[in-house]
C-alpha distance (Angstrom), angle and dihedral (degrees) to the residues before:
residue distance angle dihedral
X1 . . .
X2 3.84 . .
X3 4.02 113.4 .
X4 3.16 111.3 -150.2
X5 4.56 126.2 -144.3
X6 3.62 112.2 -112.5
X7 3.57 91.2 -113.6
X8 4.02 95.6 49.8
X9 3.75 87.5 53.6
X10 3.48 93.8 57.5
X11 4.03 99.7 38.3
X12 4.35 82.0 52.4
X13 3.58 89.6 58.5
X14 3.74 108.7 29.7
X15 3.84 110.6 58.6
X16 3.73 96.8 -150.7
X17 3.99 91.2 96.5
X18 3.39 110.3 16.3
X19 3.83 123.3 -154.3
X20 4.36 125.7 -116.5
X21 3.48 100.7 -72.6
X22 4.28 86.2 -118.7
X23 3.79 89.6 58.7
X24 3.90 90.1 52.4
X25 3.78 90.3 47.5
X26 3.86 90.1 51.3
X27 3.88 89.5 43.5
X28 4.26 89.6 48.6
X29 3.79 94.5 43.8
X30 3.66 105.2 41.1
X31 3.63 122.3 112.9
X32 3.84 98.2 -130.1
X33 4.02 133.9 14.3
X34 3.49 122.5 -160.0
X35 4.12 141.2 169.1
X36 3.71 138.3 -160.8
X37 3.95 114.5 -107.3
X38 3.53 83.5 -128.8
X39 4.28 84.5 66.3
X40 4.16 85.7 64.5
X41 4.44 86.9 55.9
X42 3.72 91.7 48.9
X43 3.87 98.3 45.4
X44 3.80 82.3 50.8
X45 3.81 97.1 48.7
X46 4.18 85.8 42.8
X47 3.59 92.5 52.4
X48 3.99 97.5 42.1
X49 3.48 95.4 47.8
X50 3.78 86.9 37.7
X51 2.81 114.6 -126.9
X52 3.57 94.6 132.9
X53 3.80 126.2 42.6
X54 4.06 111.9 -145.4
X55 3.43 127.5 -162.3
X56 3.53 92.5 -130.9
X57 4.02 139.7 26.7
X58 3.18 106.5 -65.5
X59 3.96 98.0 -114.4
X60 3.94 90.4 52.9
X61 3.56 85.9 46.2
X62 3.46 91.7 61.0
X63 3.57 97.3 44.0
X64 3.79 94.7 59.3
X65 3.73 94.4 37.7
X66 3.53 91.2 59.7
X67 4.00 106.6 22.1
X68 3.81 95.6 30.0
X69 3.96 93.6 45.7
X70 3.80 94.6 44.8
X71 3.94 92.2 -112.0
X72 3.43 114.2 151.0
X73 4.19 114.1 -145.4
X74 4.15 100.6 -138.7
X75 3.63 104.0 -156.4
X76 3.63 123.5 -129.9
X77 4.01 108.3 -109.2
X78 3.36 132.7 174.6
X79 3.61 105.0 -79.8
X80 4.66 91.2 49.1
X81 4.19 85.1 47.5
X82 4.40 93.8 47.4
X83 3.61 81.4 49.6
X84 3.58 99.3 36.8
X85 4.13 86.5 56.4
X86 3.78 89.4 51.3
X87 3.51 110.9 49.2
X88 4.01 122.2 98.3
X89 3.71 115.4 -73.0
X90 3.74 87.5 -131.1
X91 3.71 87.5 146.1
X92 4.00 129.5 24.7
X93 3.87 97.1 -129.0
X94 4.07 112.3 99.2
X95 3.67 99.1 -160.5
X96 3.78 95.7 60.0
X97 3.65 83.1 63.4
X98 3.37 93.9 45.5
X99 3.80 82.5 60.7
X100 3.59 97.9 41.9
X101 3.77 90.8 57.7
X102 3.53 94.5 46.7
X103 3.89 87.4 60.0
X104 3.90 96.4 46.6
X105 4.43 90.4 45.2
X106 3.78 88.4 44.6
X107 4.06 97.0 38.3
X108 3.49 80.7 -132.4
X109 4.25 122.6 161.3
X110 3.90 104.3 -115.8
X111 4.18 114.5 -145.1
X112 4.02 99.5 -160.3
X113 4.25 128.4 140.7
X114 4.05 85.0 -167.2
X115 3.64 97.5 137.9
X116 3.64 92.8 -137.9
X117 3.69 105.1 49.7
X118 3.74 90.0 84.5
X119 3.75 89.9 65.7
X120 3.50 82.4 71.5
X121 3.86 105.3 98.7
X122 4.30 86.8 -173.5
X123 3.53 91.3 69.9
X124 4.04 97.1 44.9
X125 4.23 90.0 126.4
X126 3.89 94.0 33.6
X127 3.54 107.9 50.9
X128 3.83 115.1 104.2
X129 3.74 110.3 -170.2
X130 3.59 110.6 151.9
């Protein structure tokens, strides 16, 4: 299973900004695609505060970007949020650690171009970048 970075989910489905052609390949050929829940609140903020423009509300957006792309939404339990609360602030944002710990509980490859996530030394055999 590949998890995919909030903002990679939305540049593979939205062709305003289209992804390197090898991360689309990886994203088209893997054998499972996931997201953090936490994804769904930060397409929601993006689009309210718009600074993305979606093609549909943002709910039934959602819905087919997840359901309708076969992406499964992991939830955030207890185990991804302890984690999530301990991991290096190399980075002010929350939910990218939300996603970071959903990779490392899940052992799941993460596709991101954030340039901080490679300060992460947890996700040194998960991190897919280029």
């Amino acid at each position: 299973m590949i998890l995919l970075d909030t903002h990679i989910w939305i540049r593979w489905l939205l062709p305003t900004e289209p992804l390197p052609k090898n991360l689309t390949d990886l994203i088209e050929t893997a054998d499972g695609l996931a997201v953090s829940s936490i994804s769904c609140w930060e397409v929601i903020l993006l689009e309210k505060f718009n600074r993305i423009e979606l093609p549909l509300p943002v709910d039934e957006w959602l819905k087919e970007a997840s359901e309708g792309s076969d992406v499964a939404v992991l939830p955030i339990d207890e185990k991804i949020a302890s984690l999530a609360g301990r991991l290096p602030y190399h980075h002010k944002d929350p939910a990218d650690r939300f996603i970071i710990a959903t990779s490392i509980v899940n052992d799941a490859e993460l596709i991101s171009l954030d340039s901080c996530f490679p300060l992460y030394v947890e996700l040194t055999d998960l991190l897919i970048t280029t």
